[in-house]
C-alpha positions in Angstrom: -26.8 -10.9 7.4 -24.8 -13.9 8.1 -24.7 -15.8 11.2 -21.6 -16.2 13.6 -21.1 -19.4 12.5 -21.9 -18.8 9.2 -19.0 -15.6 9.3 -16.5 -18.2 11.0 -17.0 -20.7 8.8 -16.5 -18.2 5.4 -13.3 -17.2 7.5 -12.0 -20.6 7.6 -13.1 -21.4 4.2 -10.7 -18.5 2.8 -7.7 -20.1 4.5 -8.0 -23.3 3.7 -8.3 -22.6 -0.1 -5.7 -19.7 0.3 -3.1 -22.6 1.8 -4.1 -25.2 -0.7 -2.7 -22.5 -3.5 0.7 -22.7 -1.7 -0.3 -19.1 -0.1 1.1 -17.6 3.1 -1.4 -16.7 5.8 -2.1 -15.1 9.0 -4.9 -14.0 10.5 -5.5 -11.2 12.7 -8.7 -10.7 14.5 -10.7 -7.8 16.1 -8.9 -5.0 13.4 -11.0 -1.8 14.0 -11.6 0.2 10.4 -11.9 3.8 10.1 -15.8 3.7 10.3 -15.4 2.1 13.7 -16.1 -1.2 12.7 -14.4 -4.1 13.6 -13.0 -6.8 10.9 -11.2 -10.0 10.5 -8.0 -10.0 8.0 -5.9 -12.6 6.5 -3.3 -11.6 5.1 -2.1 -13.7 1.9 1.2 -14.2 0.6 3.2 -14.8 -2.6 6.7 -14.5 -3.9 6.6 -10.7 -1.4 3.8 -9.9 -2.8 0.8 -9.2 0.2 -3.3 -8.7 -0.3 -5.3 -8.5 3.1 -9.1 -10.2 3.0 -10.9 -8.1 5.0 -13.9 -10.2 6.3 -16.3 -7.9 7.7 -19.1 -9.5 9.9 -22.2 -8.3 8.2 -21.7 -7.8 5.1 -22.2 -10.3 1.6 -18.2 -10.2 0.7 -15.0 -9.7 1.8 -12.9 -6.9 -0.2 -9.6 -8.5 -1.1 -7.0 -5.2 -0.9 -3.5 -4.6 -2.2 -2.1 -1.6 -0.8 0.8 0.3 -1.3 3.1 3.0 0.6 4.8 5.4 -1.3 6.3 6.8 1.0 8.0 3.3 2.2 8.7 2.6 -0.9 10.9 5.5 -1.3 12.5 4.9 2.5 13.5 1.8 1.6 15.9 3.2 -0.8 17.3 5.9 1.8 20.5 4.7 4.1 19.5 5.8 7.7 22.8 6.2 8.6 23.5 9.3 5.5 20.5 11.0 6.4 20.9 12.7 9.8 22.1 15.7 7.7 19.1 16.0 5.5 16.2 16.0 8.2 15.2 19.4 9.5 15.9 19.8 13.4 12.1 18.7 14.4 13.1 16.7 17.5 11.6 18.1 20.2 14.0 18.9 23.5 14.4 17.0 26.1 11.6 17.6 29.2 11.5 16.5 32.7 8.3 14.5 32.3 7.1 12.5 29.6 3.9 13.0 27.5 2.3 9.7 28.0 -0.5 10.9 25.4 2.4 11.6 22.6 2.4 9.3 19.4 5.2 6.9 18.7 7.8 9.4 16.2 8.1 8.4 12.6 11.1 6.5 11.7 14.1 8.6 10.2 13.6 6.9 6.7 9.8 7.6 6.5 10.4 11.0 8.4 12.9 12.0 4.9 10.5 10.4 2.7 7.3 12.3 3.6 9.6 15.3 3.8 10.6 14.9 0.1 7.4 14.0 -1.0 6.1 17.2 0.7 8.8 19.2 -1.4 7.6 18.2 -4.8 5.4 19.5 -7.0 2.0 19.4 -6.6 0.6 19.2 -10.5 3.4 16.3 -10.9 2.3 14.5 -7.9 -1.7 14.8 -9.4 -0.3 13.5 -12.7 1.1 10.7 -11.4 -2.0 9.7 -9.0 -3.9 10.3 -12.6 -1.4 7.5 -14.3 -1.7 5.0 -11.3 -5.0 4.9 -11.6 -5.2 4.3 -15.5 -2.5 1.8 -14.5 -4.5 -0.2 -12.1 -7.7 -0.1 -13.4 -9.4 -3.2 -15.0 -12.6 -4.4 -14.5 -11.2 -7.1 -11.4 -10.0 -4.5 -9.6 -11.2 -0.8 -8.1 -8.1 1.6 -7.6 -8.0 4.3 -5.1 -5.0 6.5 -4.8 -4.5 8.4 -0.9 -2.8 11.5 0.0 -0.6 12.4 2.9 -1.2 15.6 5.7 1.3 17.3 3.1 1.3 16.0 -0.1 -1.1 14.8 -2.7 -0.5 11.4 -3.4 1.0 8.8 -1.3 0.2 5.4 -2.3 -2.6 3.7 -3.8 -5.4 0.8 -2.4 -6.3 -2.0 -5.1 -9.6 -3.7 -4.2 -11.2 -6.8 -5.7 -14.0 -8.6 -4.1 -14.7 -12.2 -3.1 -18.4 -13.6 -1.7 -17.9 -16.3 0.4 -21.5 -17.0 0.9 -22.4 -17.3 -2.5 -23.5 -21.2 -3.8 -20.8 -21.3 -6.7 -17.7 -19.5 -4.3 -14.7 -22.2 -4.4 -10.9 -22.4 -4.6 -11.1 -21.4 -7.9 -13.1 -17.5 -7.5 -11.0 -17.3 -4.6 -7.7 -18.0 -6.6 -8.9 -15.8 -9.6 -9.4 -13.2 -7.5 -6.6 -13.3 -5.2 -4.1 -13.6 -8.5 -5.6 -10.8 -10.3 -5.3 -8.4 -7.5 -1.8 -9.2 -7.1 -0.9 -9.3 -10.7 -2.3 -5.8 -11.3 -0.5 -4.4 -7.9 2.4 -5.8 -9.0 1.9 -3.7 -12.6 0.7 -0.8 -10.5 4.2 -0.9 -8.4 6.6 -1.6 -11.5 5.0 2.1 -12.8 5.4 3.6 -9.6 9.5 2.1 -9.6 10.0 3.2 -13.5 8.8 7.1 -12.0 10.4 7.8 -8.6 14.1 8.3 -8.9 15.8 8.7 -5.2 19.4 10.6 -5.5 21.5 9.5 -2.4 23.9 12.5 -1.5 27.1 11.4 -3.4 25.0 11.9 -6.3 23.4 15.1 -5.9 24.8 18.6 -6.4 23.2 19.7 -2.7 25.4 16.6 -1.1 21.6 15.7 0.6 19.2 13.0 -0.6 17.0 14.3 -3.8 13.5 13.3 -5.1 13.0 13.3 -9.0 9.3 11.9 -10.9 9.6 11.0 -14.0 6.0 10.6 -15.0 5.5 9.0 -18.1 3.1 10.0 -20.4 2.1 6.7 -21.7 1.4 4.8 -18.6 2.8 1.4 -18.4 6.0 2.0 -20.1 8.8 2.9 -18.5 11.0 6.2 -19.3 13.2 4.0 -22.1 10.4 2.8 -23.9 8.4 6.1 -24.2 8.7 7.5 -27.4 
């Protein structure tokens, strides 16, 4: 197991090479994971394009993670300001005292987004976690696709690996691995754009925001390339 220093030092390694390839960062300490445990992450930057190093304290390597949200990818094409129409009355009323235990409430564009994902089909929704995965799979990267509390596929996790402690780790492994991570998230996120079609009201028949998945059957091309 490394050292403190040892784990500091790895951490600081990572940014400095990160920075010399012309890389955003930021570093955020003391980030509990789901296991309890509690992590370092830098986040790294390029051209929009975001993959956390997770340095854990104990452990050999750091997983180097692209993630993405489908369901903000789909509210970031919805106009809060058309949807107050579409969202079902969920708003609790108004009480005398407030609930200082109650979670923060989803944003309207989210709140639509899970609620269209939640109305689709649920075969289509496996198919497409199926094609992501085909997508995003090489032998640098590890794809995992993630469901929501009411749907079955709501984004996807790309993970590569870097190991800091390692004799031969330089700018370079950190560089290839960094850019091959990013490269196939950005892949994985061009399928995901060439399937999800979101209808804003003056388009649809219902006058409310629609969902539509296209999923192609040769992942990788888009719907006017398939056969």
């Amino acid at each position: 197991m490394p050292t403190d220093a040892e784990y500091e030092a790895a951490l600081a390694e990572v940014e400095s090479f990160a920075e010399d390839f012309s890389l955003q960062t930021e570093r955020s300490e003391d980030i509990e994971t789901e296991d309890g445990d509690t992590t370092t992450q830098i986040l790294l930057e390029e051209d929009n394009t975001v993959v956390i190093v997770v340095g854990e304290p104990e452990a050999r390597y750091f997983p180097v993670v692209y993630p993405f949200n489908l369901v903000g990818a789909i509210a970031e094409q919805i106009d809060e300001s058309e949807i107050r129409r579409d969202l079902d009355d969920t708003t609790p009323d108004d009480t005398d005292g407030e609930d200082e235990s109650a979670e923060p409430q989803e944003d309207p564009c989210s709140r639509l987004a899970s609620q269209l994902l939640a109305e689709a089909d649920d075969d289509t929704l496996d198919s497409f976690a199926r094609a992501v995965r085909i997508v995003t799979s090489t032998p640098q990267t590890d794809p995992e696709v993630f469901s929501g509390d009411e749907f079955r596929f709501a984004g996807f996790y790309l993970t590569g690996a870097i190991y800091p402690y390692e004799p031969d780790f330089g700018f370079g492994s950190l560089c290839d691995c960094v850019q091959a991570v990013m490269n196939v998230g950005r892949r994985g996120q061009n399928y995901v754009q060439s399937v999800v079609g979101v209808h804003h009201p003056d388009e649809t028949e219902s006058g409310q925001y629609e969902l539509s998945l296209s999923v192609d059957p040769i992942p990788g091309r888009t719907r006017q390339e398939s056969p």
